[in-house]
Residue frames as a rotation matrix with the C-alpha (Angstrom) as fourth column:
UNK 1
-0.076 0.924 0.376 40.92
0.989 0.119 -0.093 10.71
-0.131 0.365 -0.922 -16.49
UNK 2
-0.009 0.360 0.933 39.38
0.315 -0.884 0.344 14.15
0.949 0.297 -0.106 -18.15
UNK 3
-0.021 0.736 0.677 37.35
-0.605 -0.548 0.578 15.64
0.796 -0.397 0.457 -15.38
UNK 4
0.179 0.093 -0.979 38.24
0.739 0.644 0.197 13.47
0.649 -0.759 0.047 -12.38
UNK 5
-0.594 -0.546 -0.591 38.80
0.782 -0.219 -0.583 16.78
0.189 -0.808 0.558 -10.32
UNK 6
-0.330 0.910 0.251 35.52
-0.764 -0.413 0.495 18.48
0.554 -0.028 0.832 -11.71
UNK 7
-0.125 0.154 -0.980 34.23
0.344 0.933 0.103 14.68
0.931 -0.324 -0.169 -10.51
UNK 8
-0.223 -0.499 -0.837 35.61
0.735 0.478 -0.481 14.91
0.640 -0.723 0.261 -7.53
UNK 9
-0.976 -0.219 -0.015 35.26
0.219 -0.970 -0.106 18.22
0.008 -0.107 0.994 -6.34
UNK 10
0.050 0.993 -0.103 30.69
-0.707 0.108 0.699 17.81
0.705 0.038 0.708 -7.27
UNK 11
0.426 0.238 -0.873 30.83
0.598 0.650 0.469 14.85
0.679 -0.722 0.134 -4.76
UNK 12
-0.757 -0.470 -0.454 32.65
0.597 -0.214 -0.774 16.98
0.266 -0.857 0.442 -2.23
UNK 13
-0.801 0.524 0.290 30.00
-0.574 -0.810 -0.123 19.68
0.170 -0.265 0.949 -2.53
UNK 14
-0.164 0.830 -0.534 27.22
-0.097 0.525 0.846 17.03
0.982 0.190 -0.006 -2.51
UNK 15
-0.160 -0.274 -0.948 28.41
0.769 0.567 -0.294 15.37
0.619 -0.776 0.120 0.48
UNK 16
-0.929 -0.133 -0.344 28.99
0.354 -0.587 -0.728 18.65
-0.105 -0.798 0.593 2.47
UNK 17
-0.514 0.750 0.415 25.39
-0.806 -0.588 0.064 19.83
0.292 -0.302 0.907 1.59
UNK 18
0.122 0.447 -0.886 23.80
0.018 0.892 0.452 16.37
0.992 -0.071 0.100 2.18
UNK 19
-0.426 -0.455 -0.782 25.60
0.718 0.356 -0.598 16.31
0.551 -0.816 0.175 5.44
UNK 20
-0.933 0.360 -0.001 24.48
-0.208 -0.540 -0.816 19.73
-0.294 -0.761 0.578 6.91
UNK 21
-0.530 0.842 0.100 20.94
-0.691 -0.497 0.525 19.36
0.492 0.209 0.845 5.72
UNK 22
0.435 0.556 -0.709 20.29
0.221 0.697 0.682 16.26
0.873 -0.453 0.180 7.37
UNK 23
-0.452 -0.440 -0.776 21.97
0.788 0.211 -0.578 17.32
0.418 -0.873 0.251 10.37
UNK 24
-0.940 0.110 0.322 19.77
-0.138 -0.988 -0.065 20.17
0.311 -0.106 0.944 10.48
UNK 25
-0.387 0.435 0.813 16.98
-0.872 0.114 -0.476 18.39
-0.300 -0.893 0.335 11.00
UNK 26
-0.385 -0.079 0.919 15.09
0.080 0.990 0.119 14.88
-0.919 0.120 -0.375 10.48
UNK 27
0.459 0.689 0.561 13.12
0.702 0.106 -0.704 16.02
-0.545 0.717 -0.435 7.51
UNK 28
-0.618 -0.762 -0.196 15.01
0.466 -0.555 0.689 17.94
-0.633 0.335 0.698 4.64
UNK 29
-0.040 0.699 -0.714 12.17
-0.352 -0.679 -0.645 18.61
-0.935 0.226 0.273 2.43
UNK 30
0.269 -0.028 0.963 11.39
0.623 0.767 -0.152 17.21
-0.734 0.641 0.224 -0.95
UNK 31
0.951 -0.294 -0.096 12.48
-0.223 -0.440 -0.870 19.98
0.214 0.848 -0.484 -3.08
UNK 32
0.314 -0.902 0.297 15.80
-0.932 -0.235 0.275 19.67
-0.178 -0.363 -0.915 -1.49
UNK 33
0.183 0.079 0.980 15.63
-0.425 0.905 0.007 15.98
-0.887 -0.418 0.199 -1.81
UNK 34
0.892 0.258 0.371 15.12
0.373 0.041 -0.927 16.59
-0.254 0.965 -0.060 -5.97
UNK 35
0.714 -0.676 -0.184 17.75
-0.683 -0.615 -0.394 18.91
0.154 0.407 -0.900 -6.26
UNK 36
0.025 -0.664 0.747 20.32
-0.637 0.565 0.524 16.29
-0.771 -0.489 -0.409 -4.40
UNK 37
0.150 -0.081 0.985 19.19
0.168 0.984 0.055 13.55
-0.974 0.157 0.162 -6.36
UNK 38
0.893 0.449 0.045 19.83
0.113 -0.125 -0.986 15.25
-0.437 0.885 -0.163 -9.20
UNK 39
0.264 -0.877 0.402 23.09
-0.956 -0.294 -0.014 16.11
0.131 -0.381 -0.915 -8.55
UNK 40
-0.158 -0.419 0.894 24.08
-0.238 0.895 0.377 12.86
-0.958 -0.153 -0.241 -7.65
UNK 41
0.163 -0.214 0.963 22.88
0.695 0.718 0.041 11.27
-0.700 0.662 0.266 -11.06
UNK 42
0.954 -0.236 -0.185 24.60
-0.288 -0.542 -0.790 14.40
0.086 0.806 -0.585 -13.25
UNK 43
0.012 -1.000 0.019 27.64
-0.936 -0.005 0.353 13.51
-0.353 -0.022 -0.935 -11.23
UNK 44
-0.127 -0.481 0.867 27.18
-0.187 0.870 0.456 9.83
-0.974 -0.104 -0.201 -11.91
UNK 45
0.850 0.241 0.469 26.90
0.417 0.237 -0.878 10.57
-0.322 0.941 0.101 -15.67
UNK 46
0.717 -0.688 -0.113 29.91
-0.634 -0.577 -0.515 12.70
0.289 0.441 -0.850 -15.98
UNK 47
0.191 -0.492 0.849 31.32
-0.505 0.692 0.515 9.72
-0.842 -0.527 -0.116 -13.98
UNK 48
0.192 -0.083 0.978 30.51
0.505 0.863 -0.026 7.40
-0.842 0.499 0.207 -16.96
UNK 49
0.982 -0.070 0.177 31.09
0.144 -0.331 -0.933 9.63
0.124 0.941 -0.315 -19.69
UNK 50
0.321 -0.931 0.174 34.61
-0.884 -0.228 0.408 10.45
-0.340 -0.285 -0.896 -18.43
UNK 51
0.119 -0.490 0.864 35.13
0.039 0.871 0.489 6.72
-0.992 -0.025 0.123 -17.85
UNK 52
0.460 0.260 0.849 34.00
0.760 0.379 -0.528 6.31
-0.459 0.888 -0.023 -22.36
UNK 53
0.836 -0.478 -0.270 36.00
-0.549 -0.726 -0.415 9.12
0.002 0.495 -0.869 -23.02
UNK 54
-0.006 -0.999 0.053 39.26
-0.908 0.028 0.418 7.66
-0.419 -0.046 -0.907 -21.70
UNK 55
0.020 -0.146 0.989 38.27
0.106 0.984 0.143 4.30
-0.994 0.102 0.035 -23.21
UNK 56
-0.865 -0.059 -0.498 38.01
-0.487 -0.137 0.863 6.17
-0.120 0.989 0.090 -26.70
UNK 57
-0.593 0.728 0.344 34.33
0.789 0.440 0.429 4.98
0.162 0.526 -0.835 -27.07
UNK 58
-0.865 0.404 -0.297 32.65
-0.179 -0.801 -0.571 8.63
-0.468 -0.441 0.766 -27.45
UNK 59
-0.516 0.811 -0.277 30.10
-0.229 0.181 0.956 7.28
0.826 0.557 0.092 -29.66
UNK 60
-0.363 0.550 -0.752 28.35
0.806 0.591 0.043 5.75
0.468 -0.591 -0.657 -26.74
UNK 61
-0.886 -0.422 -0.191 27.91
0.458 -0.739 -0.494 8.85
0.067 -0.525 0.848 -25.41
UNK 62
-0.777 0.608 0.164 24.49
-0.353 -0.637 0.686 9.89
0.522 0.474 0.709 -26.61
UNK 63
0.332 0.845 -0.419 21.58
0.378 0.288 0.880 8.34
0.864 -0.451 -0.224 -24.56
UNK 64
0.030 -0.534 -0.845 23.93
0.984 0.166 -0.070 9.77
0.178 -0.829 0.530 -21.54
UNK 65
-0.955 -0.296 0.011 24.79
0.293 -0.949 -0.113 13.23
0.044 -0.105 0.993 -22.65
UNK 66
-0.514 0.766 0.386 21.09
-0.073 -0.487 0.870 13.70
0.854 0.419 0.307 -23.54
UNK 67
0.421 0.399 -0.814 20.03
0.839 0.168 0.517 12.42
0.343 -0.901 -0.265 -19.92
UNK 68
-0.356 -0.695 -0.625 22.51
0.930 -0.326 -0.168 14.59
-0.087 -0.641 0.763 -18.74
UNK 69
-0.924 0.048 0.380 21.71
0.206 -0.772 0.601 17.89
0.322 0.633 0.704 -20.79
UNK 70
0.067 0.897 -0.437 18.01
0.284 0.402 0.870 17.04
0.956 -0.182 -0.228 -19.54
UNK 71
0.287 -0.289 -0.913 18.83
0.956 0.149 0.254 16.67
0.062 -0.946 0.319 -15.60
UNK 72
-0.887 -0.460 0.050 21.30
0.463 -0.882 0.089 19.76
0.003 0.102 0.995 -16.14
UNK 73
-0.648 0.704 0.290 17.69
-0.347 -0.612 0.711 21.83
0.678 0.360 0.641 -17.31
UNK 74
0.199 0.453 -0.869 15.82
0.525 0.699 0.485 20.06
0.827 -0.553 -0.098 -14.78
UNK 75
-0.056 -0.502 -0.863 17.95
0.997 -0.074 -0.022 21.86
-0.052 -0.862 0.505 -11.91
UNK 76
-0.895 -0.334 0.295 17.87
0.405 -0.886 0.227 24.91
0.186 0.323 0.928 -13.79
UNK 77
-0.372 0.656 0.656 14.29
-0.173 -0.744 0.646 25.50
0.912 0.127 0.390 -13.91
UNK 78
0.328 0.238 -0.914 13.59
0.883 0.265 0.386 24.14
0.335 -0.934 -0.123 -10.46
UNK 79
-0.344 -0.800 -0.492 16.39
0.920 -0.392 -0.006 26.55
-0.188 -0.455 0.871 -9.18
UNK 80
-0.562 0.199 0.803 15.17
0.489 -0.703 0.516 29.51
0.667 0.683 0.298 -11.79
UNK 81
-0.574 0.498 0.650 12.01
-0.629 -0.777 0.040 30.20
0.525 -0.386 0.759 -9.61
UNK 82
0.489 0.872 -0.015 9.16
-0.792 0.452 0.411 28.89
0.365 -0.189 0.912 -7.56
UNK 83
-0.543 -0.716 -0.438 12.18
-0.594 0.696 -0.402 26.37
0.593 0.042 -0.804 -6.38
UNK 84
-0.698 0.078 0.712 9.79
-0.604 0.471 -0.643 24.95
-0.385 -0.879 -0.282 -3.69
UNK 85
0.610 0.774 0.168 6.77
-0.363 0.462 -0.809 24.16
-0.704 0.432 0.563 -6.02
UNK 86
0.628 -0.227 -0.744 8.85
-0.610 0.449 -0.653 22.85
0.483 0.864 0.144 -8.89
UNK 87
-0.505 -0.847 -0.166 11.21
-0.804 0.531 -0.267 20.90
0.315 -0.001 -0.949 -6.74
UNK 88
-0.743 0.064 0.666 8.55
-0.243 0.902 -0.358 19.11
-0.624 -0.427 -0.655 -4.82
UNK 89
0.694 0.702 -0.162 6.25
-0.563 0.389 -0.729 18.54
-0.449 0.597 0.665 -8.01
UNK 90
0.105 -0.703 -0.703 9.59
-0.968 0.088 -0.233 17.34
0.226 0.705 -0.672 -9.53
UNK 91
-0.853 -0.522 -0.001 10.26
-0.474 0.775 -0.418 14.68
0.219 -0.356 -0.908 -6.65
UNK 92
-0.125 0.850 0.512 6.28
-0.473 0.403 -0.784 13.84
-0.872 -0.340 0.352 -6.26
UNK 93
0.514 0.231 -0.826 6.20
-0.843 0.312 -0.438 12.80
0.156 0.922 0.355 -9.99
UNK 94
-0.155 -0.278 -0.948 8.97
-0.322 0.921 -0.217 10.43
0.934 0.272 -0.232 -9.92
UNK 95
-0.685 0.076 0.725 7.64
-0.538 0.618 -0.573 9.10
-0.491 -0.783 -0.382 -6.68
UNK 96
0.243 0.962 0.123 4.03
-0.584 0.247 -0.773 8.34
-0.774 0.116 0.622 -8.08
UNK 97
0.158 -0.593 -0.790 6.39
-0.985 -0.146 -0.087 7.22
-0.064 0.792 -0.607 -11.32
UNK 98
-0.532 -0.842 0.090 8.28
-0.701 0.379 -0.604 5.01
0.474 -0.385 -0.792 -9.50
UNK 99
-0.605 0.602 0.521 5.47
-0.491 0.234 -0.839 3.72
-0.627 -0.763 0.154 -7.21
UNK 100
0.490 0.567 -0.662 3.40
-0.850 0.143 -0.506 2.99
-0.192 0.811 0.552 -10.70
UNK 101
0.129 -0.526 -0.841 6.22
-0.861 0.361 -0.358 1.08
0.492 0.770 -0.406 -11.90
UNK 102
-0.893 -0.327 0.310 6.86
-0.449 0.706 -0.548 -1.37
-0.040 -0.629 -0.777 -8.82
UNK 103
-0.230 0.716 0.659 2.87
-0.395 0.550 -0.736 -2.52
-0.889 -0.430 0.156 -9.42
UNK 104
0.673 0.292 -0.679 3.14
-0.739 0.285 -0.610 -3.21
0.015 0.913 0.408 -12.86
UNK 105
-0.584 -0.806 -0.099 6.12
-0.708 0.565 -0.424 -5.42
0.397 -0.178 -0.900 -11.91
UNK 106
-0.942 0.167 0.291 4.31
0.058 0.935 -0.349 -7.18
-0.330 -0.312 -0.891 -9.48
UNK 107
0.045 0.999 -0.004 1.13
-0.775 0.032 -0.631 -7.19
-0.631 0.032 0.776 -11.44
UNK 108
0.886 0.288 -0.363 2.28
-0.463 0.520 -0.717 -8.99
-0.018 0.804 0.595 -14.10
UNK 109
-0.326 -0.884 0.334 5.52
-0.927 0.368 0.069 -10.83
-0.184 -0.287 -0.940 -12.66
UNK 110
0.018 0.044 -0.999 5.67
-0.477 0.879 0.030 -14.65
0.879 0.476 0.037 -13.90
UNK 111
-0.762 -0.255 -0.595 6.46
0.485 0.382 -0.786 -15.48
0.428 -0.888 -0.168 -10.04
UNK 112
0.078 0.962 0.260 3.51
0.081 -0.266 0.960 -15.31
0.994 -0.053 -0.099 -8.37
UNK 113
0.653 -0.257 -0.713 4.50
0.757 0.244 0.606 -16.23
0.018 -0.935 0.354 -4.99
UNK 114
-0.131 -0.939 0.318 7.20
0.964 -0.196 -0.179 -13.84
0.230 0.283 0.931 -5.09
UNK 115
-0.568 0.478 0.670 5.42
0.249 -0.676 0.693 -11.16
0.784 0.561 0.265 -6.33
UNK 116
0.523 0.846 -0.101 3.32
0.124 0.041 0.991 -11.68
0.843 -0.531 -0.083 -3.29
UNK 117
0.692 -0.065 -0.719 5.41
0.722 0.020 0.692 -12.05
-0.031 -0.998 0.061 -0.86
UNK 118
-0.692 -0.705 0.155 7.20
0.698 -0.709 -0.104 -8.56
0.183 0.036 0.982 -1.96
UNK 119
-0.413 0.494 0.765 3.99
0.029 -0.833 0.553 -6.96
0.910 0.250 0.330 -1.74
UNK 120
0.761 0.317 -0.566 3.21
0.430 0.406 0.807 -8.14
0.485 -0.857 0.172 1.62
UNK 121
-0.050 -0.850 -0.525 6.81
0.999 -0.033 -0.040 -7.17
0.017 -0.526 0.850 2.39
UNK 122
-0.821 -0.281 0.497 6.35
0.274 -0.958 -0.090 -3.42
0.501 0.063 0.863 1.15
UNK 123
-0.194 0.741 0.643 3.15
-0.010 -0.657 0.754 -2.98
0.981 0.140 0.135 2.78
UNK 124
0.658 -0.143 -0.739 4.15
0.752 0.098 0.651 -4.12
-0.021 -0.985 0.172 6.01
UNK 125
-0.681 -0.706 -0.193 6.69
0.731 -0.670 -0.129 -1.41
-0.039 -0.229 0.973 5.98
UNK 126
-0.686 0.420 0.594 4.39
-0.062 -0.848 0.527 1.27
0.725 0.325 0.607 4.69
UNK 127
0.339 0.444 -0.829 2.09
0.733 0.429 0.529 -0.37
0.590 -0.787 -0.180 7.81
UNK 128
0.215 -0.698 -0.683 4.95
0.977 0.157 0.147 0.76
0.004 -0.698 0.716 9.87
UNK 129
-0.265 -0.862 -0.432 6.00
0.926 -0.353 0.136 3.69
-0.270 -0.364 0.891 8.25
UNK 130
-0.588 0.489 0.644 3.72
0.601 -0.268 0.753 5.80
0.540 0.830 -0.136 7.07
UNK 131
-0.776 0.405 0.483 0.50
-0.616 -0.654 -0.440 7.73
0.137 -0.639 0.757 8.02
UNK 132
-0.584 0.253 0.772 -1.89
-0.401 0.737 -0.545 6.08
-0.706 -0.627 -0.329 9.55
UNK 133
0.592 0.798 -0.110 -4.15
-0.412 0.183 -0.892 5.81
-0.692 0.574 0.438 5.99
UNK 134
0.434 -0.501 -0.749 -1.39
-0.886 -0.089 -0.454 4.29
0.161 0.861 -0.483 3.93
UNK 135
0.410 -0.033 0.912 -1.42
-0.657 0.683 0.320 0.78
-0.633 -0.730 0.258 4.26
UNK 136
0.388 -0.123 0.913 -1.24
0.688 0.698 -0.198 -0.61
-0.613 0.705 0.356 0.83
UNK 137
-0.574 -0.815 -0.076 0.74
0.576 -0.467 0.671 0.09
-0.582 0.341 0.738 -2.12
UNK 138
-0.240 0.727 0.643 -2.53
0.805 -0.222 0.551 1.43
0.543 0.650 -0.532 -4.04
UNK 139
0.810 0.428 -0.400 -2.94
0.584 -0.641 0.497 4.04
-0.044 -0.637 -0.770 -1.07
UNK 140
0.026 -0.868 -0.495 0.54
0.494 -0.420 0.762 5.09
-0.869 -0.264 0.418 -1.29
UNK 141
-0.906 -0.246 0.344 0.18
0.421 -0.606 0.675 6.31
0.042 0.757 0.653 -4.91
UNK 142
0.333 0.861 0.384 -2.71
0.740 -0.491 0.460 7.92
0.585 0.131 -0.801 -3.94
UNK 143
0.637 -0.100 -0.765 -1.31
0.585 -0.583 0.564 9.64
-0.503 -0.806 -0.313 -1.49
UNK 144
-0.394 -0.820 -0.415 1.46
0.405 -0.561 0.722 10.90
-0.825 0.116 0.553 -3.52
UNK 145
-0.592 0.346 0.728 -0.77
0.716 -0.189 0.672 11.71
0.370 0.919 -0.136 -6.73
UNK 146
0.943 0.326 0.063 -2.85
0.266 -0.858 0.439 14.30
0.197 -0.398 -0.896 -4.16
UNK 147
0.364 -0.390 -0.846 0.41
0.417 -0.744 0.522 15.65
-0.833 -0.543 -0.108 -2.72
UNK 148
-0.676 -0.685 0.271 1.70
0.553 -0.230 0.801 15.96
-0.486 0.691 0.535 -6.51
UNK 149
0.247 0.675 0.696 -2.02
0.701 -0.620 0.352 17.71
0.669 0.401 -0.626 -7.90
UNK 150
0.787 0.560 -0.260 -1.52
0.618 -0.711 0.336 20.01
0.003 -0.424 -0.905 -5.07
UNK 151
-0.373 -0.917 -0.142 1.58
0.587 -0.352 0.729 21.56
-0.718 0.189 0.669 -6.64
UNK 152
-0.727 0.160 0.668 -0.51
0.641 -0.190 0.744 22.88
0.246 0.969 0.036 -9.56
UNK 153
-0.863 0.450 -0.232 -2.62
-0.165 -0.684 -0.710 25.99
-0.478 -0.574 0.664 -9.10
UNK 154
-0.083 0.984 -0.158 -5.31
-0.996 -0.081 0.023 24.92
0.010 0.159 0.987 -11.14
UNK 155
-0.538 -0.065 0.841 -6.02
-0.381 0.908 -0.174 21.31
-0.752 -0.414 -0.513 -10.06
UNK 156
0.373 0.873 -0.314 -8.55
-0.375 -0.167 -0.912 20.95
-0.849 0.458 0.265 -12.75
UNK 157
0.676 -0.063 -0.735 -6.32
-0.734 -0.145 -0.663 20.31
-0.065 0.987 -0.144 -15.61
UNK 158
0.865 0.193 0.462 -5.48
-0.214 0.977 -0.007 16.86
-0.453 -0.093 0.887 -15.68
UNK 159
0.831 -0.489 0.265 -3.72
0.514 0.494 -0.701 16.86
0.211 0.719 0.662 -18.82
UNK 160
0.511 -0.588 0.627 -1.46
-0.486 -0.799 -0.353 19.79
0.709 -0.124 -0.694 -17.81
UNK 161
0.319 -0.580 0.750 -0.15
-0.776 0.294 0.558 17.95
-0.544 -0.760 -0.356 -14.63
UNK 162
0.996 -0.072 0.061 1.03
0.083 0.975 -0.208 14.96
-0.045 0.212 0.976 -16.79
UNK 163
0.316 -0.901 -0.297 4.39
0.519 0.427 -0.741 16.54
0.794 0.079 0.603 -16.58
UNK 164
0.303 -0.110 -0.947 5.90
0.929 -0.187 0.319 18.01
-0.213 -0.976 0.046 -13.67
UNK 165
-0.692 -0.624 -0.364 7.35
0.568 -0.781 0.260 21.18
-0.446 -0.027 0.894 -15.05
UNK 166
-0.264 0.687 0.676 3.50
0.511 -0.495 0.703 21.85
0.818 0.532 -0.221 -16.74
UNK 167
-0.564 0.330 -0.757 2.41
0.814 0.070 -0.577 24.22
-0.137 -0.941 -0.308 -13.80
């Protein structure tokens, strides 16, 4: 393969910073948490683009490179300045994102029963794990939608916080 020793060589550094930050202590921080996970899914795109090079299918390439190219700028401007506010508005968005998306699933999931008895299942965890006001999945994106407004110095502007890098 191309780039199996660039590859290879990003997952070593991952690994070795993954490893000391959690051994430093139990909480790494969510900017740190953004920056990782970003890293991980640039390496697993150069993963798959490698792979569609050596298969000789570079056309496919485009909905990838452009994630990639994206992500890549993503790290940059986190990194650029302000790395603590932009990393943990980065990783509060796609929580609140993410968190959005799992209730429109089970809002409108053809399996009812199911549907139920995953929500029951995540909110007994969040029960468990959480703070003590976060019981349900409707509290949990509240909770993250205040910790993500309070990334933004002027809370006020609504429309401005719709992306994470408006600040």
């Amino acid at each position: 393969m191309y780039f199996d020793a660039q590859i290879n060589d990003g997952k070593k550094i991952i690994n070795s910073i993954s490893e000391k930050l959690y051994n430093k202590s139990p909480r790494i921080g969510e900017k740190n948490v953004a920056i990782i996970s970003l890293f991980r899914d640039l390496l697993s795109k150069a993963e798959s683009m490698n792979l569609l090079i050596c298969e000789h299918k570079e056309s496919e390439m485009n909905i990838l490179l452009r994630s990639f190219v994206e992500e890549y700028l993503y790290i940059k401007f986190i990194l650029e300045k302000d790395s603590v506010r932009r990393g943990n508005a980065y990783y509060f968005s796609n929580k609140v994102t993410g968190l959005k998306k799992v209730r429109v699933y089970l809002e409108n999931a053809n399996d009812v029963e199911t549907a139920t008895r995953l929500r029951n299942s995540i909110e007994k965890e969040l029960q468990k794990n959480n703070h003590k006001d976060v019981n349900t999945l409707e509290d949990e994106i509240s909770f993250y939608n205040e910790k993500y407004s309070t990334v933004f110095f002027d809370r006020s502007k609504e429309k401005e916080r719709y992306y994470w890098f408006n600040h």
